[in-house]
C-alpha positions, 0 to 999 in steps of 0.5 A: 913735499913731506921729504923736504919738511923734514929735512928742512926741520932736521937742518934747524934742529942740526944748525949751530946757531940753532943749537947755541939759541937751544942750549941757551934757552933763549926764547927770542932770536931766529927760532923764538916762540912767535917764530916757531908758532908762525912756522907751525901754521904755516906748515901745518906741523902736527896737523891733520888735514880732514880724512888724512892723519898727522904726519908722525915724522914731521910733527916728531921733529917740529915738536923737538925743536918747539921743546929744545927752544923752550916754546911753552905753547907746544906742551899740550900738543906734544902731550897729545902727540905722546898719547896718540903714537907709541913708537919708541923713536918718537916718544922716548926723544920727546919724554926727554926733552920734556924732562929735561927742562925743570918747567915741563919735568912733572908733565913728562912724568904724569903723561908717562904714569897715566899712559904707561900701559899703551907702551911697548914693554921695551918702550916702558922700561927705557923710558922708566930709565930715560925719566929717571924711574928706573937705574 
């Protein structure tokens, strides 16, 4: 079920040895780049089934874990993710992670400016902050 996903993910995104791999940039191990693609396909993690739409909370969680685990391939589908879902629990913890690596900092900053506008007004000025935009 959708439930147990996310839990499943909560648990990678919580575990220990998970957090040490993600503090270490490590793009290798348990969680590596090829391991976290594979878990996408074979979840289905940030896909849409035909006439269903993406599962916001489980796309939300797997593309952290891409991010903290410095997956490269998950950019462009976490770009879209920003672009299509404007709710303040998903973006502003997907923008920092975006920031926080010195490799995908411009793409946090250019995917905020262009779509700053579609935000909320409470959303656009904590992620100005979150971004370093605004003290």
């Amino acid at each position: 079920t959708s439930l147990q996903r996310q839990l499943f993910l909560d648990a990678l995104l919580e575990s220990p040895e998970g957090q040490a791999e993600a503090a270490a940039g490590k793009g290798g191990g348990a969680l590596g780049e090829d391991a976290l693609k594979r878990m996408g396909e074979v979840y289905g993690f940030g896909e849409s089934k035909p006439g269903e739409a993406v599962n916001a909370e489980e796309a939300f969680r797997y593309y952290r874990l891409c991010l903290e685990h410095g997956a490269a391939f998950a950019v462009p589908a976490v770009v879209g993710f920003l672009k299509s879902n404007g709710r303040m629990k998903f973006v502003r913890p997907l923008y920092r992670a975006l920031a926080a690596r010195p490799d995908t900092k411009d793409i946090a900053l250019q995917t905020f400016q262009a779509w700053r506008s579609n935000y909320h007004p409470i959303a656009q000025h904590q992620i100005e902050r979150d971004l370093g935009l605004r003290t």
